[in-house]
N, C-alpha and C positions, 0 to 999 in steps of 0.2 A: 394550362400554364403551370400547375401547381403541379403538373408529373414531372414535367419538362425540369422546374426546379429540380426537384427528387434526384430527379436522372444524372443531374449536370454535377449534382453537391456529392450524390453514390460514385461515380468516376471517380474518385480523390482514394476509396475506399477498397483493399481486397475482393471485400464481399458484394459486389457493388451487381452481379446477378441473381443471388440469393434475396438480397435487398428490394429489388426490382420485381421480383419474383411475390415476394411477400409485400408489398405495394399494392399489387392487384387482388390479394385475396384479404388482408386484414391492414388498411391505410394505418389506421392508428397503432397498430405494432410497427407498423414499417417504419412510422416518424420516430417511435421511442426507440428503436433496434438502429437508427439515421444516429438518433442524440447521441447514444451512448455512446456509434463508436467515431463519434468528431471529437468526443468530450476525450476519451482513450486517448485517440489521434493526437487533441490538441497540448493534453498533460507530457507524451511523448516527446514530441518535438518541443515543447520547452523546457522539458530536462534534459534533452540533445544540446541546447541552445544554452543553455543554466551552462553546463559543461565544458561546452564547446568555450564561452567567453571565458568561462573559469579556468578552461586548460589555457587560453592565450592567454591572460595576467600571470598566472603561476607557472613557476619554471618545474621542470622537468622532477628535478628532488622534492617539490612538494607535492607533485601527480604518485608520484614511488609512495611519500610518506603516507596520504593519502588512500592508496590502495592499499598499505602494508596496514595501517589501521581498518580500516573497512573489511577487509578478510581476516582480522583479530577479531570482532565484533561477528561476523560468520559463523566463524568455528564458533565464540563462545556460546553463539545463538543455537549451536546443536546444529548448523547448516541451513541452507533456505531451501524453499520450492519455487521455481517457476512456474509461472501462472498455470499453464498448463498442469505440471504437476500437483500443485495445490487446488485445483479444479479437482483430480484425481482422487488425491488423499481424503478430498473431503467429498466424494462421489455428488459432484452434482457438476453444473453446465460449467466451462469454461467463461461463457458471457456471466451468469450468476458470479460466479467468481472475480470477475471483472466488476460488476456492478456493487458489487463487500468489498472489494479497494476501493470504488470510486468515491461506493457511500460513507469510506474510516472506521469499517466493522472491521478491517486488516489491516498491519502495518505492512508497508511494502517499502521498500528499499531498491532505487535505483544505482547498477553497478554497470560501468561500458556500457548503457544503452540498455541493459537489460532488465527488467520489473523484478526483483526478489521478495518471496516471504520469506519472512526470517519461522524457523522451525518453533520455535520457543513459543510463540504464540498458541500453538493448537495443544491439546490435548487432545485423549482416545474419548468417545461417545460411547458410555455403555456397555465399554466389552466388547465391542462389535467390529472393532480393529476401522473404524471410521473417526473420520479427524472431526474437529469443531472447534471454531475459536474460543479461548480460553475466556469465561465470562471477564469482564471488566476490561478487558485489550482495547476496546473501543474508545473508552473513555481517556484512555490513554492518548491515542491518535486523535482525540476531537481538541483536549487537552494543547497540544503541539499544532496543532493547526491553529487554534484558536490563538496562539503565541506568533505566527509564523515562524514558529522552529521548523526544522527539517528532521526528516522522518530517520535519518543518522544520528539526531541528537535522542529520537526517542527509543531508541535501539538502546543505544550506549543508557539513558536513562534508563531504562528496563532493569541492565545485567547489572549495574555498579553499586555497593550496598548504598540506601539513600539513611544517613541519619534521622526522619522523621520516623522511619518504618524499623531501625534496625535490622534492616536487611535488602537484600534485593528486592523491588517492584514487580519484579518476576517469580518469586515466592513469595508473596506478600499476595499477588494476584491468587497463583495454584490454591491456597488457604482459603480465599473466600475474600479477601481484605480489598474490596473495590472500592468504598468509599476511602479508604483512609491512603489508598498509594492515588486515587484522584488528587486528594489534597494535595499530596505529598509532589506529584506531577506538577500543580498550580504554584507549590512553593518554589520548587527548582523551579521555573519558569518565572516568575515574579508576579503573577496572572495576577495577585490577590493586592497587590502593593500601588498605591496611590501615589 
């Protein structure tokens, strides 16, 4: 009864013979490798959905305004990576890299449907021309989450100089300054306020 689930809930999924596959040799990967990618699935389709009602309320000039700020925020970001690419940059699995968005180790940014890392986040590892996220970025995205902001206001929060830090949260970060742009995160958000 419990493959038959499996089977029926892998259908919904790409990978849904590889899944099947890894099923019969290691069950308890196959359920966590099931999780992760319904959890993927399921953040997907409700940023389609987030969208999709947000593009029906909003007329046409604020979808334009909208994308013409969001590709401001891009560029300023030094450009993003798609998953895939940033799987790359940072030589390790595409699901890994899935599972640093899922966990808010990365900030991701959805555009037309599509998962973006914003560039600004990594740094180089050692000289070794390999990526890694830039210590403290997490706490950033736990920060925004924990507000229910959206991961465009933590972008924008990143690049714009914050007054508590006198400067950008994004150089504030590079420097070492994790504790004091957290704060600074909780203040713009009002996390701390009664």
């Amino acid at each position: 009864m419990r493959r038959r689930a499996f089977a029926i809930v892998a259908r919904l999924l790409p990978n849904q013979e590889s899944l099947l596959l890894m099923l019969e040799q290691d069950q308890e990967r196959a359920i966590r490798e099931l999780t992760l990618e319904l959890e993927t699935l399921g953040q997907t389709m409700e940023a389609k959905a987030t969208q999709e009602l947000d593009g029906a309320e909003s007329t046409t000039e604020d979808q334009e305004r909208f994308a013409k700020l969001a590709n401001t925020l891009v560029c300023k970001a030094g450009g993003a990576f798609t998953l895939v690419e940033a799987a790359e940059a940072l030589q390790i699995s595409e699901r890994a890299m899935q599972q640093r968005l899922l966990a808010g180790m990365v900030l991701g940014v959805i555009l037309t449907c599509e998962t973006l890392l914003p560039k600004l986040q990594f740094t180089e590892a050692d000289g070794t021309g390999r990526l890694i996220a830039l210590h403290g970025i997490d706490r950033v995205v736990e920060s925004f989450h924990t507000a229910k902001a959206g991961s465009w206001s933590a972008l924008q929060f990143l690049l714009e100089p914050d007054p508590n830090l006198a400067t950008a949260p994004i150089e504030a970060l590079r420097t070492g300054q994790v504790a004091a742009v957290k704060h600074a995160a909780r203040a713009f958000l009002r996390l701390d306020e009664e």
